[in-house]
Structures are given as structure tokens and as C-alpha cells.
N, C-alpha and C positions, 0 to 999 in steps of 0.2 A: 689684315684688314686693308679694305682697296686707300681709299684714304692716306694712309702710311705711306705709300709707292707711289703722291703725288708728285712731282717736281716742287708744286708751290706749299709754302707754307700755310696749314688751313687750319682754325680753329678748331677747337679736342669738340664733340658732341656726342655725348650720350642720351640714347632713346630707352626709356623704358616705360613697359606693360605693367602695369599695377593694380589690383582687383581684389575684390572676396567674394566668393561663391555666394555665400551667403544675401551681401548687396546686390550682387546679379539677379539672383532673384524676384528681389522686390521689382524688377522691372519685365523680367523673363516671364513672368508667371501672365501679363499682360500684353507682351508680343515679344515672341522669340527674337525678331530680328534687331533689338537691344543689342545682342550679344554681338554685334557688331560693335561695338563701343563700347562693351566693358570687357572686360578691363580696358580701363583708359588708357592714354599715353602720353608722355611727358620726356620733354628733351632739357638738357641740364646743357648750357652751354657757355663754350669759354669766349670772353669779346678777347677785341685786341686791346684794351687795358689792362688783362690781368684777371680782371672779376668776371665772374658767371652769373648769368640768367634762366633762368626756369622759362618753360614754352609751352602749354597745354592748353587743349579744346576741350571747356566745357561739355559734360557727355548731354546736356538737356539742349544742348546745339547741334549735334547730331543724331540722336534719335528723332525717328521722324513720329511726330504727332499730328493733326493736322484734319480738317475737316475731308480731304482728297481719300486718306484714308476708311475704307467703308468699313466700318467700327462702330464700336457702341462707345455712347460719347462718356459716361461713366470708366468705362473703361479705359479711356484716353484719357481722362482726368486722375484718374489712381497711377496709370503712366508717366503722366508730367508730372506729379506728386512724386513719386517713388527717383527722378530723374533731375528735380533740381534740388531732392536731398541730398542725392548724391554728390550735385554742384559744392553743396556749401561742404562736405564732407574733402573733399577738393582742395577745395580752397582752404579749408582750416590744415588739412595737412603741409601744401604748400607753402603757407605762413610759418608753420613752425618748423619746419625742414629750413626752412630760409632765416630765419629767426624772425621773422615779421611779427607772429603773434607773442611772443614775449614782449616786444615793446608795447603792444594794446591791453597787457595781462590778461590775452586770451586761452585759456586751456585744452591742449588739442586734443587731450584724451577725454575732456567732456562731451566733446560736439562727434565722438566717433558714437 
């Protein structure tokens, strides 16, 4: 890893691609170029305290929706539906991977 062979000491970061065919879908079916951005991705990172931070772009902040888009506006609308379900599908994992949603008594296998 290039990283590893720096001279300086640099905080550990891992990127990862996370997805299901299935969720792709709901967005795919209504413009392909979605699949730019799902699967999403998400960096896990170490501070210089010790502890780690989660880093991810909402995927309904990168699909592009948008009137410029020459589309049927239905269409756009089932897009950003299917895209900031995703968001909160996200988020509800995020929480419970961090343990966030156990202190709200949120249930992350509800909200998949």
C-alpha cells in the first residue's frame, strides 16, 4: 500500500463500496447513470486521538436530478424518491455500525 512507504506518520483510512443490486435498482430503472453512485462509498477513519470517524456522501447529493435534465418530471420524482430512500437506508446503517442508533433505540434491520 503506497501510504505504508510514507516517511510521515498518517492516519489508517479505509474506503469502502457498499451496495445491493436490488436498491440499485430502484434508482436504475429511472436513469442509468445512478450507478455512478451506488454503490456508495464510505471512508472509516482514524483521528490523531485514537478514535475513528465515518465519511460519506449522501447518494441523493450526487445523483443528478434536476430540471436541466430533459426528462419526464414523474420520472425525476420516482428518482429522488427511490434516492433519498436510500439516504436514510445510509444513515440507519451508519448509526448502527457506529452504535448511534442503539442509544435512539433505533432498529437498523427495520428501516432496511
Amino acid at each position: 500500500m503506497y501510504l505504508n512507504k510514507s516517511p510521515r506518520s498518517l492516519p489508517r483510512t479505509i474506503t469502502y463500496s457498499i451496495g445491493n443490486p436490488l436498491i440499485a435498482l430502484t434508482m436504475l430503472q429511472y436513469d442509468y447513470n445512478a450507478g455512478l453512485h451506488v454503490p456508495f462509498r464510505l471512508a472509516v477513519n482514524e483521528e490523531a486521538d485514537g478514535t475513528s470517524s465515518v465519511t460519506y456522501v449522501l447518494p441523493s447529493s450526487q445523483i443528478a436530478i434536476g430540471e436541466w435534465k430533459d426528462s419526464d418530471p414523474e420520472r425525476e420524482r420516482k428518482l429522488r424518491e427511490a434516492a433519498i430512500a436510500l439516504d436514510a437506508k445510509v444513515e440507519a446503517m451508519v448509526r448502527y455500525v457506529t452504535g448511534t442508533a442503539a442509544e435512539s433505540g433505533e432498529s437498523f434491520e427495520a428501516r432496511l
